[in-house]
C-alpha positions in Angstrom: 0.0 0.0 0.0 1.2 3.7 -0.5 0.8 5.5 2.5 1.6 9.2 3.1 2.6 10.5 5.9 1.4 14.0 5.9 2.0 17.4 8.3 -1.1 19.2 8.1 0.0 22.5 10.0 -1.9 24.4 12.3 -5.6 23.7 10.7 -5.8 21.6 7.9 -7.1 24.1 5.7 -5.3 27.4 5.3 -2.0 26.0 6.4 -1.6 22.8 3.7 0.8 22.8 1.3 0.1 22.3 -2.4 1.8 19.1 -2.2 0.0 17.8 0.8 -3.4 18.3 -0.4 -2.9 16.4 -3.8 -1.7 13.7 -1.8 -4.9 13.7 0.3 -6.7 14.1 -2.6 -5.6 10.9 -4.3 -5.9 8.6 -1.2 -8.2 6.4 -0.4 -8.8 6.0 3.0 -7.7 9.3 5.5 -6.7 8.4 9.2 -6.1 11.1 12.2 -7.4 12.1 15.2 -10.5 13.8 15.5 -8.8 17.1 15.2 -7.2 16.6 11.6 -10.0 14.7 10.3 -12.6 17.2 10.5 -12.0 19.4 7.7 -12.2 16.3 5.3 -15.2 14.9 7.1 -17.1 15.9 3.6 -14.4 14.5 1.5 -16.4 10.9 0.6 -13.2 8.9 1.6 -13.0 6.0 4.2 -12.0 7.3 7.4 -10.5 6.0 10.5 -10.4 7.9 14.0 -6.8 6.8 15.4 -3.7 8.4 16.8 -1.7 5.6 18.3 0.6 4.1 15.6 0.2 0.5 16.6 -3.4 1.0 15.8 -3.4 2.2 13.1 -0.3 0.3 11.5 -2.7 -3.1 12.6 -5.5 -1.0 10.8 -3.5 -0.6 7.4 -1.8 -4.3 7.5 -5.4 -5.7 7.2 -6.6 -3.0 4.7 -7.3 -4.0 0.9 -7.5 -0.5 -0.2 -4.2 0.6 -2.4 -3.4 4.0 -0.8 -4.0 6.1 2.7 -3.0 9.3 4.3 -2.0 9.2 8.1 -3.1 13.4 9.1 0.1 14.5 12.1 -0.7 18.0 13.5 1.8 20.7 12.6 5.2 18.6 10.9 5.8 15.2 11.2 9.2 16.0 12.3 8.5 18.4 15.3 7.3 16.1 18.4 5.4 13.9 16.0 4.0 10.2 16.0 5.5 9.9 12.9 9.1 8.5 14.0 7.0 5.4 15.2 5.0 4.8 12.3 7.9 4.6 10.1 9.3 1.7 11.9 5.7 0.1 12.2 5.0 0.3 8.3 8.3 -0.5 6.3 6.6 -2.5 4.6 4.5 -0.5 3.2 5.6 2.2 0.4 6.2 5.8 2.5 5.4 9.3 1.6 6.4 12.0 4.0 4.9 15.6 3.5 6.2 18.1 5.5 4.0 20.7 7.1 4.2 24.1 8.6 5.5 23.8 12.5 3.6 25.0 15.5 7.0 27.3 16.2 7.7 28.5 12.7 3.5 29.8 12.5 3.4 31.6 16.1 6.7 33.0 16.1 6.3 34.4 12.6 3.2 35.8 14.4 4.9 37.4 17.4 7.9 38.2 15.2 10.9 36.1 17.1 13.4 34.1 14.7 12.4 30.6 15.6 15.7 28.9 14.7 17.4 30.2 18.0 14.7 28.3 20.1 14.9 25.7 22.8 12.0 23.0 22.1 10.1 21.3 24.4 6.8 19.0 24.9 5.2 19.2 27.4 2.2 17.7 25.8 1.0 14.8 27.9 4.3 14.6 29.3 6.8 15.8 32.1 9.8 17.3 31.7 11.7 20.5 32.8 10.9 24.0 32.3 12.8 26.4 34.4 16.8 24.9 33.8 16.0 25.3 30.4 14.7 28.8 30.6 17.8 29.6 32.4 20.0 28.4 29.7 18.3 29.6 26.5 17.2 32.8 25.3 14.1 31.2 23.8 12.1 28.7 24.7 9.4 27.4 23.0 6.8 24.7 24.9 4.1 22.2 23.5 1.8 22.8 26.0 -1.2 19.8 26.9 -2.2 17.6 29.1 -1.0 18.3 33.1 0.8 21.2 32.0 -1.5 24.4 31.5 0.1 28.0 30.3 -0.7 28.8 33.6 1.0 26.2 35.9 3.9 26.9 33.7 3.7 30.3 34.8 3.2 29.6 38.6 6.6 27.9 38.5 8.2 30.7 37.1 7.0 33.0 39.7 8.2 30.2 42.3 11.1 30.6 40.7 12.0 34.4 41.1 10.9 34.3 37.0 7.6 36.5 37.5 8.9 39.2 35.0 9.4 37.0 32.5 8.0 38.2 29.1 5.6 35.4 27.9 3.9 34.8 24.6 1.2 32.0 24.5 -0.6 31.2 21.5 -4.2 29.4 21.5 -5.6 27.6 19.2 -3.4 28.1 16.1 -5.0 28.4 13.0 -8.5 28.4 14.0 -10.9 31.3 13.9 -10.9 31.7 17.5 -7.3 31.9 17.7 -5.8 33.9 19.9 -2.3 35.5 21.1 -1.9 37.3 24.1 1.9 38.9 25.2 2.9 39.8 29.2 4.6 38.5 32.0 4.4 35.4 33.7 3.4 37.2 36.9 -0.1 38.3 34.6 -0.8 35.1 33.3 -0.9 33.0 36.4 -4.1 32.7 36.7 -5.0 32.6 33.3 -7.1 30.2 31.9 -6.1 28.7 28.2 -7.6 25.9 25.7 -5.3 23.0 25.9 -4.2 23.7 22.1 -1.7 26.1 23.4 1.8 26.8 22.7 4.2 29.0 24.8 7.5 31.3 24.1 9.6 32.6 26.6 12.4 35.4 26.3 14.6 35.4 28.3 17.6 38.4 28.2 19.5 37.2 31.4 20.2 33.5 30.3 23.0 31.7 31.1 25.6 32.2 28.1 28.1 29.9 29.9 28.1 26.9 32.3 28.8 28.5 35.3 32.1 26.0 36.9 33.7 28.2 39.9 31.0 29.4 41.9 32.2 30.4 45.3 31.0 28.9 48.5 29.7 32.2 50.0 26.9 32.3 47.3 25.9 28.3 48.3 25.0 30.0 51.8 22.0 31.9 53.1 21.1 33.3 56.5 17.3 31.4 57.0 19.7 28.3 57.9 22.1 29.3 60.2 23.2 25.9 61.1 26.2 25.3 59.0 26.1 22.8 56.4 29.3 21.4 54.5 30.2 22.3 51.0 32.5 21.0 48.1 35.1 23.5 47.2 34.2 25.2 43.9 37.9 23.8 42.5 36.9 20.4 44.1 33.4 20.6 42.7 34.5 21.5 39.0 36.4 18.3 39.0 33.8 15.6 40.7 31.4 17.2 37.9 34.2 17.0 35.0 35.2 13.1 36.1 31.2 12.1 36.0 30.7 13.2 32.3 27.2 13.8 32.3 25.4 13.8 29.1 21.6 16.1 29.1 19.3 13.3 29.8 21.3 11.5 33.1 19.7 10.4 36.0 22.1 11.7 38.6 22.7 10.8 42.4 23.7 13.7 44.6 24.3 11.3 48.5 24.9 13.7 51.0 23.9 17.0 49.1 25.0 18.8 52.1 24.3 23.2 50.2 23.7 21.3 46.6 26.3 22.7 45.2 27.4 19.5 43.3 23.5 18.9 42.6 23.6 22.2 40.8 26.4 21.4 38.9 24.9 17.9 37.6 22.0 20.2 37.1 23.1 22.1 34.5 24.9 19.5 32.8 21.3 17.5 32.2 18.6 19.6 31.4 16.6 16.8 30.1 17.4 14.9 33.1 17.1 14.6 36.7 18.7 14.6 39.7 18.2 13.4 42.7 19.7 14.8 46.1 19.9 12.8 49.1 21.1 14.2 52.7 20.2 13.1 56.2 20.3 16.6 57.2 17.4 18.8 57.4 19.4 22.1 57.1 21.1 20.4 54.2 17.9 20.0 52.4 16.7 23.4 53.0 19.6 24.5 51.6 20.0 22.4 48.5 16.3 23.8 47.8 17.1 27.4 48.5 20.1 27.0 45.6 18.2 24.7 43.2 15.9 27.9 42.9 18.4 29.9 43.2 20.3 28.8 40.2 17.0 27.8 38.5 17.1 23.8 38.5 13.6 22.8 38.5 15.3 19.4 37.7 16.5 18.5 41.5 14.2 16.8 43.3 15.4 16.6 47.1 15.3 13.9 50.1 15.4 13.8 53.1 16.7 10.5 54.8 19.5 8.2 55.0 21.9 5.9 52.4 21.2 3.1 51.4 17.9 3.1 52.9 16.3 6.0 50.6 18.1 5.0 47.5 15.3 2.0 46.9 13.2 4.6 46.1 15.3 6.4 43.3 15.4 5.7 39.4 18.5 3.9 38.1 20.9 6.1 38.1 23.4 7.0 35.5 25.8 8.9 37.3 26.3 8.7 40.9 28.5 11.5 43.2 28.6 10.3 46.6 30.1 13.1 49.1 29.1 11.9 52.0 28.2 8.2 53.0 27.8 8.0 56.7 30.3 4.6 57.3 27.8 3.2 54.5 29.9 3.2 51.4 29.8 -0.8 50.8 25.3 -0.8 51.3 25.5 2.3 49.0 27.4 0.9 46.6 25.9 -2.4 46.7 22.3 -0.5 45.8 24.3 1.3 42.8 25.1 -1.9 41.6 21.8 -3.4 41.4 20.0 -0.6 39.5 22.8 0.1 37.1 26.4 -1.5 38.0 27.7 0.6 34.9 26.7 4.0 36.3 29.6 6.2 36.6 30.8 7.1 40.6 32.6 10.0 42.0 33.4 9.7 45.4 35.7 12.9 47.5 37.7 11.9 50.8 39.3 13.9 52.9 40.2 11.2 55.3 42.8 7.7 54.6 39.9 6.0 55.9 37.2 6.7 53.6 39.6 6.6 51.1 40.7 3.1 51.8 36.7 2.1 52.3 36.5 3.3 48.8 39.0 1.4 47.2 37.9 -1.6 48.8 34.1 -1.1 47.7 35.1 -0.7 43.9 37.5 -4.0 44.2 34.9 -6.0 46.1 33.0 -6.2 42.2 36.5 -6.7 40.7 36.9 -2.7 39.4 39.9 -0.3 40.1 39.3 3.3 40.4 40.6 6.2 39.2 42.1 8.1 42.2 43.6 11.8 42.2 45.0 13.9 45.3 43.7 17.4 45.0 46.1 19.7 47.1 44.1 23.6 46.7 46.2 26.8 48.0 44.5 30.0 47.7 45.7 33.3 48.5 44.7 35.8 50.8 46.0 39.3 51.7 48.0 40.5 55.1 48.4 43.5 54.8 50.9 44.4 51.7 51.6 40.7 51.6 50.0 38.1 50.0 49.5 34.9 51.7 49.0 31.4 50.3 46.6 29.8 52.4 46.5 25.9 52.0 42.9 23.9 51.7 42.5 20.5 53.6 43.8 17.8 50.3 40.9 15.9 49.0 40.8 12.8 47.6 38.5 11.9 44.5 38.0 8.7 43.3 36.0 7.8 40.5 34.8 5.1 37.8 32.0 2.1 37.5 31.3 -1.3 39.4 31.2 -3.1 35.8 
């Protein structure tokens, strides 16, 4: 059978290309979801009300008819079920007909250049909002399903973000659409159709990955019980050895001011991380910073290793700064969600160092292991002082 494939833009209608339309046109039988079928319901052609590609594909294995159109909303290549129905019908003869993008329509509209944007779905799925905010200039989100325009724009505000400038766009393409432009402080309580899209500008991103943050900023006077820190040289390096790619699951054990969950943070938008401290100062403070630096991607604990760790998704890349005497139970846990995650582990005593090396070779594996001696300087009076830092060991690598 010749099937096309076919982006129908924003309506069906107004925003099909030539080439699209003949295709419909000369096909048989047209399937879609309710949405993209509707302005062919007077066509005279077979019809079938489907989105998910299995059923579908079943739908067009047992078909006699010789050709079929499968309608996609916007492009097939922009967050499209299209990717899976290629796989499901090679057997079939493809056609793929581009269409106009929900991006490329509303920021024409609002007149943004589209190709500097940050996409993401948020249509019927989770994923991060604000860490991407914070990184990109624009951002543009397929809104639907939990996430509304305006939930969106309640986290911003619980993020310090409440003077954001917003665009959201409602119902592309259809006579009632409708564009509105603000701040995400004015829309928080707005109410929007569920066929919405979202841009955000943002002047103050991040234009590079922030490494040697000192420990003063980590610190904040509504805990006033201290909490320990990774040195910012120290911390560049645990984050370096981990080589985290944007969609890890990271472990932060014994979080302590979050300043090494911040740093996975950054490195995996798309991702998670998960901090872990026994300490209820600690977690107070690793949620002060994650706002603080704009990680809506840390999600924080409070309890102890390896007790808490049952709870947590597989991890991919593991930093364990403080274990409480449980390194082995830890490790053991890391082990049997994913023995090849990646672990960086600091020391700053031979005994913890020697507990590490023996957790690694109890499943046959040799770390990495570097000495980090730090001197800074400081000033007395015309002189300058070097000031020594306690030497830290890290040692890294994976249990397979």
């Amino acid at each position: 059978m010749k099937v096309s494939l076919i982006g129908i833009g924003m309506d069906g209608i107004g925003t099909l290309t030539k080439e699209a339309e003949t295709a419909i046109q000369k096909s048989e039988i047209l399937i879609g979801a309710e949405r993209m079928l509707a302005p062919f319901q007077n066509s005279g052609k077979q019809m079938l009300t489907a989105y998910k590609a299995q059923e579908i594909a079943d739908f067009l294995h047992k078909s006699e008819k010789s050709s079929a159109s499968v309608l996609l909303s916007g492009d097939i290549g922009f967050f499209s079920g299209a990717e899976k129905l290629r796989t499901l019908l090679n057997e079939h003869e493809l056609h793929i007909y581009s269409g106009i993008a929900s991006p490329v329509y509303f920021a024409d509209k609002i007149g943004i250049p589209w190709e500097k944007m940050k996409f993401i779905s948020l249509h019927g799925t989770e994923n991060n909002i604000v860490i991407h905010i914070r990184q990109n200039q624009y951002c543009f989100f397929l809104l639907g399903g939990k996430m509304s325009a305006k939930k969106l724009c309640q986290r911003l505000c619980g993020y310090s973000l409440q003077n954001l400038k917003i665009h959201i766009g409602e119902r592309l393409g259809y006579p009632e659409e409708r564009i509105l432009s603000g701040t995400a402080e004015e829309f928080q309580h707005l109410s929007v159709n569920y066929l919405s899209v979202l841009i955000t500008e943002n002047p103050d991103f991040c234009r590079n990955m922030p490494f040697s943050v000192p420990e003063s900023v980590f610190y904040d006077d509504s805990v006033p019980e201290h909490v320990p820190i990774t040195k910012a040289e120290i911390r560049h390096l645990v984050v370096s050895s981990l080589e985290i790619e944007k969609k890890h699951i990271c472990w932060d054990i014994g979080s302590g001011t979050g300043s090494v969950s911040v740093g996975m943070a950054q490195h995996c938008p798309d991702g998670k991380v998960y901090a872990l401290d026994k300490n209820l100062s600690a977690c107070q403070l690793t949620n002060l910073n994650a706002h603080r630096f704009g990680c809506d991607n840390i999600q924080i604990f409070q309890g102890t290793a390896p007790e808490m760790l049952a709870e947590f998704p597989a991890p991919d890349r593991v930093f364990i700064g403080g274990s409480s005497g449980n390194l082995k139970e830890i490790m053991n846990v890391i082990y049997q969600k994913n023995p090849s995650a990646k672990i960086s582990i600091t020391a700053v005593t031979l005994e913890t160092l020697e507990d590490a090396v023996h957790a690694f070779a109890d499943y046959g594996t040799e770390p990495d292991i570097t000495q980090i001696s730090i001197t800074r300087t400081r000033k007395a009076g015309y002189y300058t002082m070097l000031n020594a830092q306690n030497p830290v060991f890290l040692i890294w690598g994976s249990l397979s």
